[in-house]
C-alpha positions as CSV (number, residue, x, y, z in Angstrom):
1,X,9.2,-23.9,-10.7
2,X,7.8,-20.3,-12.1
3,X,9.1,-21.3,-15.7
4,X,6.8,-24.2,-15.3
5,X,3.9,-21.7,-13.9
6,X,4.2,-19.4,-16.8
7,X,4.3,-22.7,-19.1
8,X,1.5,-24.2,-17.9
9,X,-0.6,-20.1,-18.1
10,X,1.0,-20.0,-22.1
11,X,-0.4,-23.2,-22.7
12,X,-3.8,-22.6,-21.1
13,X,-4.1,-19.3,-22.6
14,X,-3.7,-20.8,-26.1
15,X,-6.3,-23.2,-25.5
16,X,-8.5,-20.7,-26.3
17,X,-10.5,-21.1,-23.2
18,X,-8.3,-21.5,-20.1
19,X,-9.6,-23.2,-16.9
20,X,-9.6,-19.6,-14.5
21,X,-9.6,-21.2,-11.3
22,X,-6.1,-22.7,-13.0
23,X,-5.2,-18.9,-14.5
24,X,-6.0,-17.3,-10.8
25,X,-3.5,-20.0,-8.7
26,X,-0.5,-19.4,-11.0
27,X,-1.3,-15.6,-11.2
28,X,-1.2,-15.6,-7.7
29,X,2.0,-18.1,-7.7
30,X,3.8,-15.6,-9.9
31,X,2.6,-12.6,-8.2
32,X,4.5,-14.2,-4.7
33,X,6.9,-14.8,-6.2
34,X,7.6,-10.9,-7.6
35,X,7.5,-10.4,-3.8
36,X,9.8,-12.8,-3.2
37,X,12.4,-12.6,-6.0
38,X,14.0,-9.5,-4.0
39,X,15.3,-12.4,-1.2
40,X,16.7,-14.1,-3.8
41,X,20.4,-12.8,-4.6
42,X,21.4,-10.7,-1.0
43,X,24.4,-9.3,-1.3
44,X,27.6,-11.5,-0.7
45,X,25.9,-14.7,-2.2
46,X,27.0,-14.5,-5.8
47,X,28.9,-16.7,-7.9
48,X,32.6,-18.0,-6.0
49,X,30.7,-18.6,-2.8
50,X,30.6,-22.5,-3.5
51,X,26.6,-22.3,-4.5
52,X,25.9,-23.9,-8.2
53,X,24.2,-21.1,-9.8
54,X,23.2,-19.5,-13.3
55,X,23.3,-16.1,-11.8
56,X,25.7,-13.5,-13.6
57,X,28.2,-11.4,-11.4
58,X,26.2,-8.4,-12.9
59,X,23.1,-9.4,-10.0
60,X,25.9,-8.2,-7.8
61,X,28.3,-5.7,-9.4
62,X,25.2,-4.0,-10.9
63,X,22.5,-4.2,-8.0
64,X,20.4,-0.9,-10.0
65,X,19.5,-2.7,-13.0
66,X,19.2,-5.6,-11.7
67,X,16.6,-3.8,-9.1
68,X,15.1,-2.5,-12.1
69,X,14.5,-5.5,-14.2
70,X,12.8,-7.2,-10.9
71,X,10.7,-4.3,-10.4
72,X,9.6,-4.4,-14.1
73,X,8.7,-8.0,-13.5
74,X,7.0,-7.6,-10.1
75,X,4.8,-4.7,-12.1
76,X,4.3,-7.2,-14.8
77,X,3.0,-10.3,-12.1
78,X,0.4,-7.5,-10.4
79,X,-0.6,-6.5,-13.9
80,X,-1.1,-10.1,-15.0
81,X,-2.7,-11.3,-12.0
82,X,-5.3,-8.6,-12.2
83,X,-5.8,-9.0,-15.9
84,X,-6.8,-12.6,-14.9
85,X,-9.3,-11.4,-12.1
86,X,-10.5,-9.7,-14.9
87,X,-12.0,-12.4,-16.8
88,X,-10.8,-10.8,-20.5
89,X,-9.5,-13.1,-22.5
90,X,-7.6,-10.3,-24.4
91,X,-6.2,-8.4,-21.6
92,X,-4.8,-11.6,-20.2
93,X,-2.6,-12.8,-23.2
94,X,-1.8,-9.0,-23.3
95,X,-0.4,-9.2,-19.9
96,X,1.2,-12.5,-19.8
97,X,2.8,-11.7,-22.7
98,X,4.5,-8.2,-21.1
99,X,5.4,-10.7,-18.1
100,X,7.2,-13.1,-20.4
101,X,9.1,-10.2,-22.2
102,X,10.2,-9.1,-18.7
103,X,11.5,-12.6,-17.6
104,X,13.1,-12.7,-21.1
105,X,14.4,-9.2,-20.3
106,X,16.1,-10.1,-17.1
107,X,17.2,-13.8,-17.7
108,X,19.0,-12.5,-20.7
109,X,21.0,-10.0,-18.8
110,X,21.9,-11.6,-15.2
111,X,21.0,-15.4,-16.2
112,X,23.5,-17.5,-17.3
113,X,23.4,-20.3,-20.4
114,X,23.7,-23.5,-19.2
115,X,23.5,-26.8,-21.9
């Protein structure tokens, strides 16, 4: 579901113009879900406890930067949801595009490939 919020902001941010009321709901959306992305993994639910998941071990066996990366990325939702109050087209793309890197950042190290 928050892949397909940040799709849909990408997309409206390269329309040149993006519907805001749009941009505001999925800043908000992703900013939640920063808050709620540290419920996500508790301890003793990892990988072996009969639950299909992508998640690496390492969200586990390496809880401090693992914290870090979701810290980065909770920083990164506040600083793209006010970017959007904002109204500056600039600062927005700037911002979303920090929030991406930091998804990228973390999915890369905890997330694993599926086909």
């Amino acid at each position: 579901v928050l892949g397909n919020v940040y799709k849909d902001v990408t997309d409206d941010l390269r329309r040149g113009s993006p519907n805001m009321a749009d941009m505001r709901t999925n800043a908000y959306t992703i900013r939640r879900a920063s808050e709620l992305q540290y419920n996500w993994f508790p301890a003793g639910s990892g990988p072996g406890r009969g639950v299909d998941t992508a998640a690496r071990a390492e969200i586990w066996t390496n809880r401090a930067a693992f914290r870090a990366a979701q810290d980065r990325f909770a920083s990164r939702a506040v600083a793209f949801e006010e970017a959007v109050a904002s109204g500056n087209l600039d600062n927005m793309r700037s911002a979303s595009r920090l929030l991406g890197a930091s998804c990228k950042s973390c999915h890369d190290d905890f997330r694993e490939e599926r086909d």
